[in-house]
MIVO-15862 format. One record per residue: residue in three letters; y, z, x of N, C-alpha, C, O in turn. Coordinates in steps of 0.05 Angstrom, whole numbers, padded with zeros to 5 digits, always signed. Layout:
BEGIN
ALAYZXYZXYZXYZX ...
END
This chain:
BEGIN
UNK-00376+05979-02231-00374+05956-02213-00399+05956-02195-00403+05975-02180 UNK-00411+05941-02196-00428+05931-02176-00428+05911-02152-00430+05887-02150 UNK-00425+05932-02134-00428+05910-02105-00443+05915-02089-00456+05936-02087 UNK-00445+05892-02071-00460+05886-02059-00455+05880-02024-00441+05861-02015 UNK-00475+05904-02002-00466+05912-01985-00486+05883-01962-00509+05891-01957 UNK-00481+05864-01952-00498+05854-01934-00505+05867-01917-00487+05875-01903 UNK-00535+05875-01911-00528+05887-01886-00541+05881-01855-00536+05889-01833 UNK-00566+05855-01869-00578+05844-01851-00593+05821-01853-00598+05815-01876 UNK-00604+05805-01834-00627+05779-01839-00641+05785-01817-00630+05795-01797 UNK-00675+05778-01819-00684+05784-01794-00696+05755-01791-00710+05745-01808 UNK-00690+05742-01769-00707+05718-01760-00723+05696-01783-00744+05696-01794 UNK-00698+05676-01781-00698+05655-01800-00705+05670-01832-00705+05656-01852 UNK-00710+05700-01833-00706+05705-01871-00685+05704-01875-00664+05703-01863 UNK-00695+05707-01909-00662+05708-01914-00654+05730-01916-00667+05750-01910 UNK-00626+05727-01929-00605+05756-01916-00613+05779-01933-00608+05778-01957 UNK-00622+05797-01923-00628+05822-01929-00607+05841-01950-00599+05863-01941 UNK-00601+05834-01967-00578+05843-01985-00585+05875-02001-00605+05877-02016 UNK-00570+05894-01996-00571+05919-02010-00545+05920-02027-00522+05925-02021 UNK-00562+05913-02056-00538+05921-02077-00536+05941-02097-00555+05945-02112 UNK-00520+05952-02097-00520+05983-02112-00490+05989-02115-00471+05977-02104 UNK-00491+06019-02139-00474+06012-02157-00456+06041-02134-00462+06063-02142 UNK-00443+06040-02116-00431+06066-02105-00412+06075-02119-00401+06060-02135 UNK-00402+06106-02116-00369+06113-02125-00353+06084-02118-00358+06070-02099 UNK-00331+06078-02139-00313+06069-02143-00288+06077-02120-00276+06061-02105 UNK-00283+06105-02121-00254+06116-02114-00269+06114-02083-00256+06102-02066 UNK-00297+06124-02073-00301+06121-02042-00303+06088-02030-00303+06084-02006 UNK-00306+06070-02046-00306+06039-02038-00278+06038-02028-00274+06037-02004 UNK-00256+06039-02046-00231+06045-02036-00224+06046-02012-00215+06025-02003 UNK-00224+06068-01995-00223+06084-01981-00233+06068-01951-00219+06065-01931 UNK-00264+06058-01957-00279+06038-01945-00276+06014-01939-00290+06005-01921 UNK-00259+06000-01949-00245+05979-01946-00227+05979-01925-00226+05957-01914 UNK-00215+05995-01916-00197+06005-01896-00208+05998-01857-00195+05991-01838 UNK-00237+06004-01862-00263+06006-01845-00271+05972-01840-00287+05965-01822 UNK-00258+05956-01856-00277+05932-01851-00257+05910-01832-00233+05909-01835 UNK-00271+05895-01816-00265+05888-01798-00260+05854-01820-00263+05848-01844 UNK-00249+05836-01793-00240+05799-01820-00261+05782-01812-00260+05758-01814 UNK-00290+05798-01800-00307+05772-01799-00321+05761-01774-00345+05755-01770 UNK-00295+05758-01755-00303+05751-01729-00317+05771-01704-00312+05793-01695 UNK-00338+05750-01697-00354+05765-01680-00351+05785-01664-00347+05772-01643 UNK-00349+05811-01657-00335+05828-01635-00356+05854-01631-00361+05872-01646 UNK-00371+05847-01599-00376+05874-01597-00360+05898-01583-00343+05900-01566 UNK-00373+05912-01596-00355+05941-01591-00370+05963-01564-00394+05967-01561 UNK-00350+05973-01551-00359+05995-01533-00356+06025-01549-00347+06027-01571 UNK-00363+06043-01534-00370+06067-01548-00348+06076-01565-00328+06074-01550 UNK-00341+06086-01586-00320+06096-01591-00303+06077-01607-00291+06087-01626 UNK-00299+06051-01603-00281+06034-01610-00289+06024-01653-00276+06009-01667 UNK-00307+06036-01658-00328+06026-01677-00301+06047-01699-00295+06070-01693 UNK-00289+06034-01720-00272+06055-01739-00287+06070-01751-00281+06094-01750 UNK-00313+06062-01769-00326+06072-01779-00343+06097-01777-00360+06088-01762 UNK-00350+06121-01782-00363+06143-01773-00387+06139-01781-00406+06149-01769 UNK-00390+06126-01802-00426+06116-01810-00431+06094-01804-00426+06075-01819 UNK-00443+06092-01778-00449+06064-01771-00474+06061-01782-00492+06078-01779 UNK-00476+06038-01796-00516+06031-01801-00530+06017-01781-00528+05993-01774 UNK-00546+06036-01771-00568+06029-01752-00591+06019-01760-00605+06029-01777 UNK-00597+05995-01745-00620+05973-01752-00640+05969-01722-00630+05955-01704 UNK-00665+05980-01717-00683+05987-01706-00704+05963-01704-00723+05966-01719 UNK-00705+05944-01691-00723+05927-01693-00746+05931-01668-00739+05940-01646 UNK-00771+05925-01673-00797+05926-01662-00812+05899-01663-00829+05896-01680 UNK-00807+05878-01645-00818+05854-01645-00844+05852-01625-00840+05854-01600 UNK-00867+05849-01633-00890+05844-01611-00899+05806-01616-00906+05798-01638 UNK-00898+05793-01599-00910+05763-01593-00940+05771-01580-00945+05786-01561 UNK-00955+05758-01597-00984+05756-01589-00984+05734-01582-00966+05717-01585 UNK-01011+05732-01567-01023+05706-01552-01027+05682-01579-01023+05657-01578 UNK-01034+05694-01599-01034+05680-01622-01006+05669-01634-01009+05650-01649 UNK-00980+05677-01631-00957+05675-01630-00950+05640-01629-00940+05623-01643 UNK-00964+05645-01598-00952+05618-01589-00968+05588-01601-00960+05566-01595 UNK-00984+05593-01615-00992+05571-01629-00983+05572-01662-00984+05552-01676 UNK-00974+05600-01674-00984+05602-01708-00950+05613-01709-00940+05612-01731 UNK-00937+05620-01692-00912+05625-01693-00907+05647-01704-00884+05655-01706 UNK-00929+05661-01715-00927+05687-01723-00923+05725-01708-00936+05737-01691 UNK-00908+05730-01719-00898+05755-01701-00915+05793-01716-00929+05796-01736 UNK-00907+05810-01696-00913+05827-01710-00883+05844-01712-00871+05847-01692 UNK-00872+05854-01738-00853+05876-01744-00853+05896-01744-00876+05902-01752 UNK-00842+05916-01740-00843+05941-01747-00801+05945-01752-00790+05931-01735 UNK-00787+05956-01764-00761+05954-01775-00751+05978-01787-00760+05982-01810 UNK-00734+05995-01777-00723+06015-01792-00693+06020-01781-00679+06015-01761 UNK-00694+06035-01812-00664+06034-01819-00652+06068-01820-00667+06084-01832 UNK-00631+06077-01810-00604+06095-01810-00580+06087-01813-00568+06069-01802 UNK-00569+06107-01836-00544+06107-01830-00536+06091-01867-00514+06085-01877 UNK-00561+06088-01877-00559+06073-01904-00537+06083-01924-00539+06106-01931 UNK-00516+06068-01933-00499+06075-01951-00513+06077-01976-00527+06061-01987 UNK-00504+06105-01982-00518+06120-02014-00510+06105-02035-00487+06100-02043 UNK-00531+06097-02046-00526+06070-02075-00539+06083-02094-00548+06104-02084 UNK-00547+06080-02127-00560+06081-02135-00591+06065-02135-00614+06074-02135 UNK-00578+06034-02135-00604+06015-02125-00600+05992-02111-00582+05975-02112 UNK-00627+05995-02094-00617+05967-02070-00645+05956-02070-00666+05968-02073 UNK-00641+05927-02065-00662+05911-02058-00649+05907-02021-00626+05904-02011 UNK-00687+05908-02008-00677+05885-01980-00696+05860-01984-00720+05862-01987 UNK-00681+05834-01984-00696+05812-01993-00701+05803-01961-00690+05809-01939 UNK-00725+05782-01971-00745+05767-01946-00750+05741-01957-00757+05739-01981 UNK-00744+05713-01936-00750+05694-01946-00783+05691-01951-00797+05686-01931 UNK-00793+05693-01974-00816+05698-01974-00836+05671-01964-00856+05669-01978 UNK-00834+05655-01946-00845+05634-01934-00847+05643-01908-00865+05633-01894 UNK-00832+05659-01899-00827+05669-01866-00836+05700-01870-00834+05718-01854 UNK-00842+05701-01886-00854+05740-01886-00883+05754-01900-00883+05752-01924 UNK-00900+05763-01893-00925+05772-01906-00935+05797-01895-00926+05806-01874 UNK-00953+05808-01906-00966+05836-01899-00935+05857-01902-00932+05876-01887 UNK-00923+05853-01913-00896+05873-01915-00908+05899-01929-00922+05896-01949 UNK-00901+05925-01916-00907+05948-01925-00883+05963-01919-00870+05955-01900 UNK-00876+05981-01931-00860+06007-01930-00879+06026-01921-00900+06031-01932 UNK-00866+06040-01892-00891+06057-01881-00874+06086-01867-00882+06102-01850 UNK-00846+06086-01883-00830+06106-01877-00804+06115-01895-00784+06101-01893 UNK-00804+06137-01910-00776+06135-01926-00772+06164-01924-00789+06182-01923 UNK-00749+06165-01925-00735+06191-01923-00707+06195-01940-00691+06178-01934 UNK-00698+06214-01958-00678+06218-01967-00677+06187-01987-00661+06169-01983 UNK-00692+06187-02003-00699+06152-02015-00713+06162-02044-00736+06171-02041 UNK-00704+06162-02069-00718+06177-02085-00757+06158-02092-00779+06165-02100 UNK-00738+06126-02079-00768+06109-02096-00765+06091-02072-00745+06096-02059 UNK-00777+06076-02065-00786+06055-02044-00811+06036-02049-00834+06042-02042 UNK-00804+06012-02062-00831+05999-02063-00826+05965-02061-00806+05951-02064 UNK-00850+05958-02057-00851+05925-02054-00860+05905-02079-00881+05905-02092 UNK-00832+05880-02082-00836+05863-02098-00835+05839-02084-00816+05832-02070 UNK-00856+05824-02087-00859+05800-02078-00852+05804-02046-00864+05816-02028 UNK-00821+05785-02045-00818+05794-02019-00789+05808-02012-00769+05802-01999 UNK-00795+05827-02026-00768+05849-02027-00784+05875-02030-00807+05882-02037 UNK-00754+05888-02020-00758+05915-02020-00739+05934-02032-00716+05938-02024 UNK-00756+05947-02057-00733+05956-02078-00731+05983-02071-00752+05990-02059 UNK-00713+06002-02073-00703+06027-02067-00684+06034-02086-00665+06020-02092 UNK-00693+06057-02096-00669+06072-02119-00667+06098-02115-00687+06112-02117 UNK-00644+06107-02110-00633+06133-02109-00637+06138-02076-00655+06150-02065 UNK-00607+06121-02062-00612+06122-02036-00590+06143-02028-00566+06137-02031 UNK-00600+06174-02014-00582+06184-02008-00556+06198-01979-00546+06185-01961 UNK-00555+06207-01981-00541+06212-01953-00564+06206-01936-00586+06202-01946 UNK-00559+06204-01901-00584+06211-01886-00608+06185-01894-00627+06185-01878 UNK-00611+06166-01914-00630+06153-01917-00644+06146-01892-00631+06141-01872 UNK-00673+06144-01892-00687+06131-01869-00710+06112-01878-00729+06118-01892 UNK-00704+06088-01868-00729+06076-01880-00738+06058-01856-00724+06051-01837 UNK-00765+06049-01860-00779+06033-01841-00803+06009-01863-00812+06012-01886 UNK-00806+05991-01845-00815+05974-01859-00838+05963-01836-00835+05964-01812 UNK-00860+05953-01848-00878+05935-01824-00886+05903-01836-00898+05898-01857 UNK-00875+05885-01819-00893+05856-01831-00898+05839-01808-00893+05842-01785 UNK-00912+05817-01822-00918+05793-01790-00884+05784-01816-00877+05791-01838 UNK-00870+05754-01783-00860+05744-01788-00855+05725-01782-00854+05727-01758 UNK-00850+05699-01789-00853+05664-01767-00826+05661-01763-00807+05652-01776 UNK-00831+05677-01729-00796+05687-01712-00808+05662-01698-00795+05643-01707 UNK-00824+05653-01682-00830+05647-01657-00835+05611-01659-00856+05599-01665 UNK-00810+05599-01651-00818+05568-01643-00814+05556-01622-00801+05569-01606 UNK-00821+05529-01611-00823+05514-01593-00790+05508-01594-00775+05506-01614 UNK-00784+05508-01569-00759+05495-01568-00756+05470-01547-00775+05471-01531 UNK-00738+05448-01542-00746+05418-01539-00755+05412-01505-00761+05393-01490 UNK-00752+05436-01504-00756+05437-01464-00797+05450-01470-00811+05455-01450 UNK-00804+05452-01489-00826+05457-01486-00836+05479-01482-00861+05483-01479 UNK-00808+05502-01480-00812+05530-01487-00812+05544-01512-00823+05533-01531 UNK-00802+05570-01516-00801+05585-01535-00781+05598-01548-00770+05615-01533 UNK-00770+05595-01577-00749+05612-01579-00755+05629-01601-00764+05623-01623 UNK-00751+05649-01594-00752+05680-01617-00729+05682-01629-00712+05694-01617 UNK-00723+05673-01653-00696+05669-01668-00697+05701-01687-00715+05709-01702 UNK-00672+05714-01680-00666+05742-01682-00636+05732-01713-00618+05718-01703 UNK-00632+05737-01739-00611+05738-01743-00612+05727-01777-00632+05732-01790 UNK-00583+05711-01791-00555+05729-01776-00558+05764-01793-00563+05774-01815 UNK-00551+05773-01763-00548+05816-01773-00523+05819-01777-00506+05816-01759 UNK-00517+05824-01800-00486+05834-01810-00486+05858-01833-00504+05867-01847 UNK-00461+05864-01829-00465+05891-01852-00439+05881-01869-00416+05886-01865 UNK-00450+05864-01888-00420+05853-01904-00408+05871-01922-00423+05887-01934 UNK-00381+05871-01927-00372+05879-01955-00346+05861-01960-00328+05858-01944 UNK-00348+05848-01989-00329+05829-01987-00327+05809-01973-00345+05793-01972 UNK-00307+05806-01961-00294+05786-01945-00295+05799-01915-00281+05788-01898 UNK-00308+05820-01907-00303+05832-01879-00322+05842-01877-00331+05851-01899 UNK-00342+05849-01849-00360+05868-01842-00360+05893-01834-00336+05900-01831 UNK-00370+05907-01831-00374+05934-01821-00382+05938-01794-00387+05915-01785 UNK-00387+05961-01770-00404+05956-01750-00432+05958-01759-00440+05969-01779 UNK-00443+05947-01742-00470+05951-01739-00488+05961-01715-00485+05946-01696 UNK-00502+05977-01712-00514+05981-01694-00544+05968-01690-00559+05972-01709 UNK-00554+05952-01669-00578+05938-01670-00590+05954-01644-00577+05964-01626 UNK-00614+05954-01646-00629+05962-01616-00662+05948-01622-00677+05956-01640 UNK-00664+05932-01607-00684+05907-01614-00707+05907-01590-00700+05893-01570 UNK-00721+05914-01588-00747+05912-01569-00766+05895-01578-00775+05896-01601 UNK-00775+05872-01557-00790+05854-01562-00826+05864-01538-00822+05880-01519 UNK-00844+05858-01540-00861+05861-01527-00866+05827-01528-00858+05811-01545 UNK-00885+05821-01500-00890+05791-01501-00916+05794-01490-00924+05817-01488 UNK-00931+05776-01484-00959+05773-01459-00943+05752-01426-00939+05730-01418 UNK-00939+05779-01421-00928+05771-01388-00945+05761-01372-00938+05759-01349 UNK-00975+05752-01382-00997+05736-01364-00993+05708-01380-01009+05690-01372 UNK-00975+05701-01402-00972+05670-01407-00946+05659-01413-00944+05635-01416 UNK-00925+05675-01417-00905+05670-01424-00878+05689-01407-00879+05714-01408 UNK-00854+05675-01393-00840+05692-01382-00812+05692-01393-00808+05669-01400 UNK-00788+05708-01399-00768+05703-01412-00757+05697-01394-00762+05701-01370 UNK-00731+05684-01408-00708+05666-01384-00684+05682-01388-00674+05699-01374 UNK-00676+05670-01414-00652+05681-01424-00641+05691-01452-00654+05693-01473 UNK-00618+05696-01450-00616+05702-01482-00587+05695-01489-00569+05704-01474 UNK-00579+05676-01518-00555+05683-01530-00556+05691-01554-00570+05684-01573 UNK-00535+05713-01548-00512+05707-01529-00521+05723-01499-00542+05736-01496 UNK-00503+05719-01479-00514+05724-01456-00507+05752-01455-00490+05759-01471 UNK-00522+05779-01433-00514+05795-01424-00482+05798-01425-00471+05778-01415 UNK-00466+05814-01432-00444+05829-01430-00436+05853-01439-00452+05869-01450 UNK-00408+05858-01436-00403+05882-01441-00412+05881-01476-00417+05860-01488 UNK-00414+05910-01487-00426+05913-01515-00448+05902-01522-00456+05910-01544 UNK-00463+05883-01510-00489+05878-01514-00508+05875-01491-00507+05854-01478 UNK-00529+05900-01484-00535+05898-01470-00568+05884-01460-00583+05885-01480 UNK-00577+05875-01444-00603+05862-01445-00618+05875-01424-00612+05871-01400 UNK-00638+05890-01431-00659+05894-01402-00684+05873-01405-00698+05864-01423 UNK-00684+05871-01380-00714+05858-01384-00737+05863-01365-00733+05859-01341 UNK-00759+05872-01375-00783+05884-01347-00810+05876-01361-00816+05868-01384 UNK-00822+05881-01339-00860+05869-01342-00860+05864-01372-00862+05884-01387 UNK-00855+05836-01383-00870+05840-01420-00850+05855-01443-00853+05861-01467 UNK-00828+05855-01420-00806+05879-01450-00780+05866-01442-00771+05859-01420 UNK-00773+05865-01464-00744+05864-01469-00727+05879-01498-00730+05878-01523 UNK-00710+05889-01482-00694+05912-01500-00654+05904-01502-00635+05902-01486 UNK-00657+05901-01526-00628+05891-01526-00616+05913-01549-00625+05921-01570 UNK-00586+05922-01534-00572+05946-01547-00552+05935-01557-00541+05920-01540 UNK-00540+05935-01579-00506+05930-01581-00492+05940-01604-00505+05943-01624 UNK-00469+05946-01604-00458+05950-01634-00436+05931-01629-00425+05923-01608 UNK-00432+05925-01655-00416+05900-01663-00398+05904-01693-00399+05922-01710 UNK-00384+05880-01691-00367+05876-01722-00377+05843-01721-00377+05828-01701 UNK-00386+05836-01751-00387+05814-01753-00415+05809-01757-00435+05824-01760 UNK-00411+05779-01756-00445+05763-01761-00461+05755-01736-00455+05733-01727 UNK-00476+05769-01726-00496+05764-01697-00524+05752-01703-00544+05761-01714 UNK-00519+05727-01690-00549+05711-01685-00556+05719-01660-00537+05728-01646 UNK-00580+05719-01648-00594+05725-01630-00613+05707-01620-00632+05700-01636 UNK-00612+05694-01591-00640+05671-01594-00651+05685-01555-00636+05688-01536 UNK-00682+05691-01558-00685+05699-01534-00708+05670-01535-00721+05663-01555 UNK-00705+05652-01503-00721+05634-01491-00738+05650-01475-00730+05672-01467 UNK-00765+05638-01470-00786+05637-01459-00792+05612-01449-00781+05592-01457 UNK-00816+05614-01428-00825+05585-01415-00855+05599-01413-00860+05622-01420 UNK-00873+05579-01402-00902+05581-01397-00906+05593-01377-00883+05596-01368 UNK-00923+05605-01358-00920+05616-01337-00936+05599-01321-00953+05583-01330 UNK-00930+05600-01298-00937+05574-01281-00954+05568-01263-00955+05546-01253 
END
């Protein structure tokens, strides 16, 4: 049987799908773990799952950004369920310069078009990835929106948790952030200081992310 684990999209690509062929009798078992879908973040502890997959994002906006809409990536992954083989796909119109620049516990790691193929992924996997990406558009007030999403860890008909921890860098001499949805709350947290913004959360379900900016004045 072959299935197929969603486990992420990054900013307007498409959904990042890892499919691989796992034990049969441990899918089972795993099913038990999956949540029906709806959005829910979680506080410490509350998460069923003991392997949560952690998704590490590194967003920098250049001065160049704000005209070409182009971003810089950096992206890594823990916590990867052991497959034989997985692709992470990229809408290849929204993605370029993609490199694999970190693997661990990964027997093969390499780039097709605009995917990223991996075989023989095992316990402990670690992987990281670097690309530009066209995260960054105008939005109708004449600001900016950095579209983050949708991050899910599918199986079936239900998700898994996910852990996200997302740092953005900006140019705080032209551009200032406002806000973000979803807003600050409990399970998702937002800091924001000189040029940074760092957002923490674990979740069940499918999470879009949109952080606004304005011009500075």
């Amino acid at each position: 049987m072959k299935t197929y684990l969603l486990l992420f999209a990054l900013i307007l690509s498409a959904p990042a799908t890892l499919a691989g062929e796992p034990d049969d009798f441990d899918q089972l078992f795993m099913i038990d773990e999956v949540s029906e879908g709806q959005l829910r973040f979680l506080a410490a502890g509350q998460a069923r799952s003991k392997n949560i997959h952690g998704h590490l994002n590194h967003i920098t906006i250049l001065e160049s950004s704000l005209h070409s809409g182009w971003v810089q990536l950096q992206q890594c992954h823990t916590g990867i369920d052991p497959v034989s083989r997985a692709a992470i796909t990229y809408q290849p119109d929204r993605i370029r310069n993609l490199r694999v620049t970190t693997v661990e516990h990964i027997d093969q790691a390499w780039i097709e078009g605009a995917n990223v193929e991996l075989k023989g992924v095992r316990p402990d996997a670690f992987l990281c990835i670097s690309a530009d990406t066209k995260a960054f558009s105008t939005d109708e007030s004449g600001g900016f929106i950095l579209r983050n999403g949708p991050y899910m860890r599918k199986f079936l008909d239900g998700y898994y948790p996910l852990r996200l921890e997302l740092t953005v860098d900006y140019p705080a001499n032209l551009i200032r952030y406002t806000h973000s949805v979803p807003e600050q709350q409990e399970g998702f947290d937002v800091f924001n200081g000189e040029g940074l913004i760092r957002i923490n959360t674990l979740f069940e379900g499918r999470l879009m992310t949109n952080l606004f900016f304005e011009y500075m004045l």
